[in-house]
C-alpha positions as CSV (number, residue, x, y, z in Angstrom):
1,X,82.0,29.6,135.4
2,X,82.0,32.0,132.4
3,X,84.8,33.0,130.5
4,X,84.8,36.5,130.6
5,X,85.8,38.4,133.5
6,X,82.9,40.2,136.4
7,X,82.1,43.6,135.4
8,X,82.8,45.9,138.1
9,X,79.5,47.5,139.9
10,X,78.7,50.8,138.2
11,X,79.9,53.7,140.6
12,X,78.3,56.7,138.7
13,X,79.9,59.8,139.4
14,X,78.6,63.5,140.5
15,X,80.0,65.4,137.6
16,X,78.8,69.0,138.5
17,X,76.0,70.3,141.0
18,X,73.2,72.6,140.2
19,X,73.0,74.7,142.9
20,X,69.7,77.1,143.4
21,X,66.1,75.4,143.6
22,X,65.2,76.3,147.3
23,X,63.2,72.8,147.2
24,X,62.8,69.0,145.8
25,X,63.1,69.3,142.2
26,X,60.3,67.4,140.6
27,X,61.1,67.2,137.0
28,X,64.4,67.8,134.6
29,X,64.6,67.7,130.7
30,X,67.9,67.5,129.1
31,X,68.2,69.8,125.6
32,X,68.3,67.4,122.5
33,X,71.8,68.6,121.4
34,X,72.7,67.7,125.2
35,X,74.4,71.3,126.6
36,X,71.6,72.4,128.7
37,X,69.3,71.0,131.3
38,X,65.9,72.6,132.6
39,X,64.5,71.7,136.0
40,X,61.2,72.4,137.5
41,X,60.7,72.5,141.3
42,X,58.4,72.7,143.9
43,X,59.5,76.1,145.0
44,X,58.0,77.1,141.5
45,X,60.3,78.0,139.5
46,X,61.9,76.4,136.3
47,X,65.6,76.7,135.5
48,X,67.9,76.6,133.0
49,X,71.4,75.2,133.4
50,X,74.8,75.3,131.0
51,X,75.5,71.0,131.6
52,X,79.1,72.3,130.7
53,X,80.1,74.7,133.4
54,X,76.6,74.3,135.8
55,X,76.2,78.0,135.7
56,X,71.9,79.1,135.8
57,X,71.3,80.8,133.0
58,X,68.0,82.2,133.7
59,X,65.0,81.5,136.0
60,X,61.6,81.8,135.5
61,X,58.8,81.9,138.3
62,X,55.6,80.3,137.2
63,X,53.9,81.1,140.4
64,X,52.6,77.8,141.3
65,X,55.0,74.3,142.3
66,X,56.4,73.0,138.6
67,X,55.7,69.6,138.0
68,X,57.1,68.9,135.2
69,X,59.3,70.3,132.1
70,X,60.4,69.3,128.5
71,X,62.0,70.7,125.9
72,X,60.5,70.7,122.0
73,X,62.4,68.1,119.9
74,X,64.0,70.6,118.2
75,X,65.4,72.6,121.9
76,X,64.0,76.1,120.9
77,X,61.3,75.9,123.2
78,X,60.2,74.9,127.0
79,X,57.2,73.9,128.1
80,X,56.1,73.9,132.0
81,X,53.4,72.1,133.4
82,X,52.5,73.7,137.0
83,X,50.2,71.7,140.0
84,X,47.5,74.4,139.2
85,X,46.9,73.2,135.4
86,X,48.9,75.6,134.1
87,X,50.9,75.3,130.9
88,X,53.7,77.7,130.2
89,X,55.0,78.0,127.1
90,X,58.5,79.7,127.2
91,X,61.5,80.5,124.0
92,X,64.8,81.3,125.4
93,X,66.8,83.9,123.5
94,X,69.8,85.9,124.1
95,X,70.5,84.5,127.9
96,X,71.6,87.0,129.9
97,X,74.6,87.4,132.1
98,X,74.1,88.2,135.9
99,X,72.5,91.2,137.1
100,X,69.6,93.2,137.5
101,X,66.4,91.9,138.8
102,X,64.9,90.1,136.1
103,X,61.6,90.5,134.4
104,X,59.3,88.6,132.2
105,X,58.0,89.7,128.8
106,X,54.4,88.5,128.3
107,X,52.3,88.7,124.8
108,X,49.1,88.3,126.0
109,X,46.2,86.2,124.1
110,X,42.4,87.4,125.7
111,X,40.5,84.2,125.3
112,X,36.9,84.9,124.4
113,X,34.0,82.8,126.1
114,X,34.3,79.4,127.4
115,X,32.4,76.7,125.5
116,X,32.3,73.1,126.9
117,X,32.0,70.4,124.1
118,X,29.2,67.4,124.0
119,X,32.5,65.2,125.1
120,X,33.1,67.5,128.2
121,X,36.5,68.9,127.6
122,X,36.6,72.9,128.0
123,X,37.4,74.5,125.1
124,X,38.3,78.5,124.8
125,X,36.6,80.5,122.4
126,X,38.6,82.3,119.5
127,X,39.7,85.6,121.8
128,X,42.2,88.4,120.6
129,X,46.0,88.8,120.6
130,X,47.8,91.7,122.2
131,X,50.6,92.0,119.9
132,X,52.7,94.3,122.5
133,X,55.3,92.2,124.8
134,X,55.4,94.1,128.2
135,X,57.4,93.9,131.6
136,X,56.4,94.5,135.0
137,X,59.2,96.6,136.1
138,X,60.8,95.0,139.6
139,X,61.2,98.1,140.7
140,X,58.1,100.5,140.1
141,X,55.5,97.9,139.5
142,X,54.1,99.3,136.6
143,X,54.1,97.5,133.4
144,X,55.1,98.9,130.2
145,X,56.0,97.9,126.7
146,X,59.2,96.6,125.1
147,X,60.5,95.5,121.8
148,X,61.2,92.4,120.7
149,X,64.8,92.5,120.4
150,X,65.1,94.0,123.9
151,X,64.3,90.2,125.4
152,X,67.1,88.6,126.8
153,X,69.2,92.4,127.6
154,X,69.6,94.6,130.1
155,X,67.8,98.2,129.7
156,X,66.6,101.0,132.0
157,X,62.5,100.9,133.1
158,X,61.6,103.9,130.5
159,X,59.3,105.2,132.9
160,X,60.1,109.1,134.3
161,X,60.0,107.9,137.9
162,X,62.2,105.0,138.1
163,X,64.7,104.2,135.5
164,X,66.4,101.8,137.0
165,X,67.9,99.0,135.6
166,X,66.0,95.7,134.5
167,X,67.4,92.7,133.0
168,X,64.4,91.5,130.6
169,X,64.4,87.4,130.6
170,X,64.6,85.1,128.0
171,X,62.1,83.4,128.5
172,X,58.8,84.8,126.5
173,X,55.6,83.8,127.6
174,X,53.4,83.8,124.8
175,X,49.4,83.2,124.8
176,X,49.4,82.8,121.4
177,X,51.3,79.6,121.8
178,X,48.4,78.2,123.9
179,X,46.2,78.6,120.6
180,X,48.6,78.1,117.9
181,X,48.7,81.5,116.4
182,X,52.3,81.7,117.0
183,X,55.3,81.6,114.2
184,X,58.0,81.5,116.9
185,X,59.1,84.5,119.4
């Protein structure tokens, strides 16, 4: 018989649900300073939670199921890993509150030819960057420009025949990230 007394069975505790994946979630990642949480699901999207109240502060569709997600060691950055072999590279700034639909900036990176290396991996050819970071507007489908410090608020689509109201995410995807041309969004 030992001295010390039984430890009781650990009974962990559901300390806040995060409600909104609309199937299994297949991977999470926890923020290094520990406040937020990003999950990736099979209904492809990724998502990212405040661990304090359990609110979603922004979504981001990747357009195939996401299979897995991490944050960089230093939490400025997420990276998404989707069951097609895609890689998304995503910066969160200035999350937004609730309320228009919301749209994606993207800063494209044209890769030039495909090369295939005596080891077989693929590599891309140098390509060219698009500087511009452009939304598809919800509403209009059209795409258009936007500024840099527009990510993450709310403005109206500038073009004549819609104007309506677009919340622009985030989340930037940026090609140059996949090639390391990028200093940071």
């Amino acid at each position: 018989r030992s001295p010390r007394p039984p430890v009781p069975p650990l009974r962990p505790r559901c300390l806040r649900m995060l409600v909104g994946h609309s199937d299994e979630v297949w991977s999470v990642s926890v923020s290094p300073d520990g406040r937020r949480a990003v999950s990736g699901s099979r209904d492809g999207t990724l998502r990212l939670w405040d661990l304090g109240t359990g609110a979603c502060l922004a979504v981001y569709h990747a357009g195939a199921e996401v299979d897995s997600v991490v944050f960089s060691p230093d939490g400025r950055r997420i990276v998404c890993g989707t069951l097609d072999g895609q890689l998304h590279f995503l910066t969160p700034v200035n999350l937004p509150p609730s309320g228009p639909p919301l749209v994606t900036p993207v800063r494209l990176w044209l890769f030039g030819a495909v090369r295939v290396q005596g080891d077989g991996n693929v590599v891309p050819a140098p390509g060219r960057g698009d500087d511009r970071l452009t939304v598809l507007c919800s509403w209009c489908g059209r795409r258009f420009p936007v500024r840099d410090d527009t990510v993450g608020r709310q403005i109206p689509c500038p073009l004549e025949s819609c104007g309506k109201p677009l919340q622009i995410n985030p989340f930037v995807v940026d090609g140059r990230d996949a090639v390391g041309e990028s200093g940071g969004a």
